[in-house]
FIKOL-55620 format. One line per field, with one value per residue (C-alpha): x, y, z negated. Coordinates in steps of 0.5 Angstrom, whole numbers, plus 2048, in hexadecimal, padded with zeros to 3 digits. Last residue first. Layout:
<sites>
c1	(X,...)
c2	(Y,...)
c3	(Z,...)
</sites>
This chain:
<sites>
c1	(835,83E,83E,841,841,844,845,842,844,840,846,84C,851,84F,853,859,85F,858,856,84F,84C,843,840,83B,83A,83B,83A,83D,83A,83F,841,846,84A,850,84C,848,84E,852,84D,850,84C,848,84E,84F,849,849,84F,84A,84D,84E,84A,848,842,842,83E,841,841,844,84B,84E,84B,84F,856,855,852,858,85E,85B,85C,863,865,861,865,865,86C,870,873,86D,868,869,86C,867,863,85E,864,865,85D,857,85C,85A,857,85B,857,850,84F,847,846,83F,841,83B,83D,844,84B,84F,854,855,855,85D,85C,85C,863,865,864,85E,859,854,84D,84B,84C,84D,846,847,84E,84A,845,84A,84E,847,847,84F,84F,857,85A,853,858,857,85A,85B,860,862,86B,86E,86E,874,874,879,879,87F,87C,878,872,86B,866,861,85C,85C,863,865,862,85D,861,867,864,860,867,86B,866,866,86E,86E,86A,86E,874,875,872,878,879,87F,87F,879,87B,880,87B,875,87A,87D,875,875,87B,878,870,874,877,871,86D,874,873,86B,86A,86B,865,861,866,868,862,860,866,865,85E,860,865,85F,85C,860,862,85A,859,85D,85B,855,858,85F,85D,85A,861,865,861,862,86A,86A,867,866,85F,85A,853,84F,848,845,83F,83B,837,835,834,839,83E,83C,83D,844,846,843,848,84D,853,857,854,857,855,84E,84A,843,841,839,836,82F,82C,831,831,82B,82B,833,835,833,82F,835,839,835,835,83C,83E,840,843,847,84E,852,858,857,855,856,851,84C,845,841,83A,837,82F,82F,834,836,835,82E,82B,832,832,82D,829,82C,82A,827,82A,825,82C,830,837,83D,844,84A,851,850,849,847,841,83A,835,832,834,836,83C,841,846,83F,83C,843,843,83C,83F,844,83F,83C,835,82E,82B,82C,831,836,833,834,83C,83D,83B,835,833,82F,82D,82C)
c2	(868,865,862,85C,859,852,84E,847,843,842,841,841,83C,837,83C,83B,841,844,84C,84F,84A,84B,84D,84A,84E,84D,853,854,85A,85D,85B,856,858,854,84E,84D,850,849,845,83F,839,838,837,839,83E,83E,843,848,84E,855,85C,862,866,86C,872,876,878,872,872,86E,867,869,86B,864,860,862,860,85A,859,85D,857,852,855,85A,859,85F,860,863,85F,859,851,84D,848,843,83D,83F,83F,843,849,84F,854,85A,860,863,868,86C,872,875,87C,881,87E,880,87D,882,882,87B,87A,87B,874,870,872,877,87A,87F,881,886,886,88C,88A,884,882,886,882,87B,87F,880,87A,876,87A,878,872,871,86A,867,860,85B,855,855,850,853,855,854,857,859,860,863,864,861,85B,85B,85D,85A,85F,85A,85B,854,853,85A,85E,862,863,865,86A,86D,86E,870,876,878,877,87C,880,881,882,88A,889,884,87D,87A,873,872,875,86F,86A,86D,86D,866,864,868,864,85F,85F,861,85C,858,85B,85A,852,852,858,85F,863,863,865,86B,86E,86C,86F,876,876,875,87B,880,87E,881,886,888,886,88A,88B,885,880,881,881,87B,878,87B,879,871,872,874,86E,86F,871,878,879,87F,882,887,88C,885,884,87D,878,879,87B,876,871,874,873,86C,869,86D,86A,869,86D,86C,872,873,878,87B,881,885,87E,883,883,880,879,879,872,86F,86A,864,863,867,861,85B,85F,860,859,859,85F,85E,85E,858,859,85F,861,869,86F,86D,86F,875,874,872,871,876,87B,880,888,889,885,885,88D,88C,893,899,89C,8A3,8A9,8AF,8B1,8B2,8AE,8B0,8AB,8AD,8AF,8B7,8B7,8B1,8B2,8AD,8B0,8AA,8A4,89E,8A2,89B,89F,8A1,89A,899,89E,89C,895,897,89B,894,893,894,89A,8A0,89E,89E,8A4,8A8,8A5,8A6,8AD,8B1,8B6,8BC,8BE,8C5)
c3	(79E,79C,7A3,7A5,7AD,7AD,7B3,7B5,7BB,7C2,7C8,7CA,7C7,7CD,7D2,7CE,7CC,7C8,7C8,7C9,7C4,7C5,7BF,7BA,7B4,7AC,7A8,7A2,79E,798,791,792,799,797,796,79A,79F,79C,79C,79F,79D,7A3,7A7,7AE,7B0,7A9,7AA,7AD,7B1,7AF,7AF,7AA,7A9,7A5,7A3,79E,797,795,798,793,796,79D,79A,796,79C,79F,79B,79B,7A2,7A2,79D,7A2,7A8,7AD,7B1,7B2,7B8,7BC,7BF,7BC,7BF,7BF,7BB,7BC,7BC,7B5,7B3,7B2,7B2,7AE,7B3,7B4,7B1,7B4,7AF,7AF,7AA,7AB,7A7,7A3,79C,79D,7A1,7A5,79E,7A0,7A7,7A7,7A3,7AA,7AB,7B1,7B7,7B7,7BC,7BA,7BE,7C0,7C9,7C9,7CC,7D0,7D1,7D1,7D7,7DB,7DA,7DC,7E3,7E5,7E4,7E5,7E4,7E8,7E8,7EF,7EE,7E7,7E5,7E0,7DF,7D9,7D2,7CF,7CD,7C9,7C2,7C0,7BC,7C3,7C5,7C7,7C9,7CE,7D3,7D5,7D8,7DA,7E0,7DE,7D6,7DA,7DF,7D9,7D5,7DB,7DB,7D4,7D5,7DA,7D7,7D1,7D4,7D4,7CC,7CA,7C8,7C9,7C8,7CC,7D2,7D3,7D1,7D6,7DC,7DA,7DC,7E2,7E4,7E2,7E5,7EB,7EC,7EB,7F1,7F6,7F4,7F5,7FA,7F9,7FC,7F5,7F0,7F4,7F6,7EE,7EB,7F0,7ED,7E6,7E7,7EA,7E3,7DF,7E2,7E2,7DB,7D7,7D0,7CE,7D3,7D0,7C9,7C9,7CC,7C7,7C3,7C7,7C7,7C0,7BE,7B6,7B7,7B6,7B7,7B4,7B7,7B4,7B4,7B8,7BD,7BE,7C4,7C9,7C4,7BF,7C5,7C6,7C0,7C0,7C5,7C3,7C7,7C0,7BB,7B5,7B0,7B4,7B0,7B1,7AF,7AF,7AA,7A9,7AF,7B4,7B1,7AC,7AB,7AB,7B1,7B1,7B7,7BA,7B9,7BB,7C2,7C2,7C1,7C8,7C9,7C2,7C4,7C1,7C6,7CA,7D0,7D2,7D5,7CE,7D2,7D3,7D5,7DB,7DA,7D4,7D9,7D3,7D4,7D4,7CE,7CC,7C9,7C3,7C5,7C3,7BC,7BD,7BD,7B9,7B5,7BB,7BA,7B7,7B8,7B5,7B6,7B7,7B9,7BF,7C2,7C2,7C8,7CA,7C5,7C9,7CB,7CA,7C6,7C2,7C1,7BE,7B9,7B8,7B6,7B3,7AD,7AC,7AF,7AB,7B0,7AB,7A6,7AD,7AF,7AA,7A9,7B0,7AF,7B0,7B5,7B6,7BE,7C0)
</sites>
């Protein structure tokens, strides 16, 4: 007769957190493991399972961000996660992305580290809502990109554009009464709009509308049905939450990497465009930042933005906002310019408190 031990036993047994073993448990990765009233009990002589992604990640092919976006990190990645903390995976067991974005280094930690927990959250409830779409209901989700992109690629120049509109119109009435019956549908608008708009942008109006117009893409992947597997697998125990940065706050301990993408202060006036949500990000929310960063001292953090000296020499506004911790200056490659001429080498900021 097999003697047992709880998720609490096992999770002091093998150094992971009691989630974790609830999760390997969920995900029968521990033979034998049953359910007694509402909690796990598993066999006192089971082993720990195996670090999971040897097997179940492609490293040549890995998951990637299923959106564009403004200021996403693809190609400062690999600067990035030079920098991330040591002993990720061993001892740091949490990450958290308050303002993820397109997640380009959530998905790499994903591909990367096996994690007890992973937290993102952001103030576009399109964009969560997105997340949450591929990681709950994929299947009608991806049957509705394909249709979008059958339909998109068939249309001429003029029928093409038309479509983009009204598909477009589509997205803002839905947008203004949000519900669960159309989540779907607004996740699946969402991907279209972001494939097929100019530059991959997110841009609304002060009525929170979206006002982008149409790219140039001649033929756009607006449903990539591999990557979206593998990115709502990787979804599959991550906590998504639609909120302020600060929602973080009581997630944040010593075992916890922390990395915040915010808006970028504009290097200038004419580098500016309209934001992503109907608040605009500015240098009173950037102070209000560096402090909320700056308390969360138990933490591993890393935080990103532009280089003022890029434009003037003498602007230390981040030098001096984020006094105390590390400030590392690295070369990047500026995503987002009304001129061809302005894409190029430029500095960014990358700022750790370790």
């Amino acid at each position: 007769m097999l003697a047992y031990m709880t998720a609490k036993d096992a999770a002091e047994k093998w150094n992971i957190s009691r989630r974790r073993v609830n999760t390997l448990c969920q995900e029968n990765r521990i033979p034998n493991a049953a359910m007694l009233g509402n909690m796990w009990i598993i066999p006192i002589e089971a082993v720990k399972p195996v670090d999971g992604r040897t097997n179940r990640y492609d490293k040549k092919n890995p998951a990637k961000p299923f959106i564009k976006w403004a200021g996403g990190k693809g190609q400062l990645l690999p600067t990035i996660r030079k920098m991330y903390p040591q002993k990720m995976g061993t001892e740091i067991r949490k990450y958290c992305e308050p303002m993820v974005g397109a997640g380009a280094v959530l998905f790499d930690v994903l591909n990367t580290y096996e994690m007890d927990e992973v937290i993102i959250c952001d103030t576009n409830a399109e964009l969560i809502n997105t997340f949450t779409v591929v990681k709950d209901n994929l299947s009608k989700l991806i049957q509705l990109l394909s249709e979008y992109e059958k339909t998109h690629l068939k249309l001429e120049c003029d029928s093409r554009k038309e479509f983009y509109y009204n598909q477009r119109d589509l997205f803002n009435s839905q947008i203004q009464k949000p519900t669960k019956q159309n989540s779907i549908l607004r996740a699946a608008l969402f991907i279209y709009l972001n494939k097929t708009c100019f530059n991959g942008l997110y841009r609304v109006n002060r009525k929170g509308l979206f006002n982008v117009p149409m790219g140039s893409y001649k033929r756009p992947t607006i449903c990539d049905t591999e990557n979206l597997k593998k990115t709502s697998e990787l979804l599959r125990n991550v906590t998504i939450l639609n909120g302020d940065y600060q929602c973080i706050k009581d997630y944040a301990d010593e075992k916890s990497f922390i990395y915040f993408d915010p808006p970028y202060r504009p290097l200038n006036k004419t580098s500016e465009f309209t934001s992503y949500t109907t608040d605009d990000f500015n240098d009173e929310d950037q102070i209000r930042l560096a402090t909320f960063i700056k308390s969360l001292t138990k933490a591993k953090v890393m935080a990103s933005n532009s280089d003022p000296h890029n434009v003037d020499e003498n602007d230390n506004f981040f030098d001096d906002i984020y006094k105390g911790l590390n400030i590392n200056r690295v070369s990047a490659i500026r995503a987002i310019n009304s001129k061809g001429k302005g894409r190029g080498k430029i500095s960014e900021l990358l700022i750790t408190n370790y």
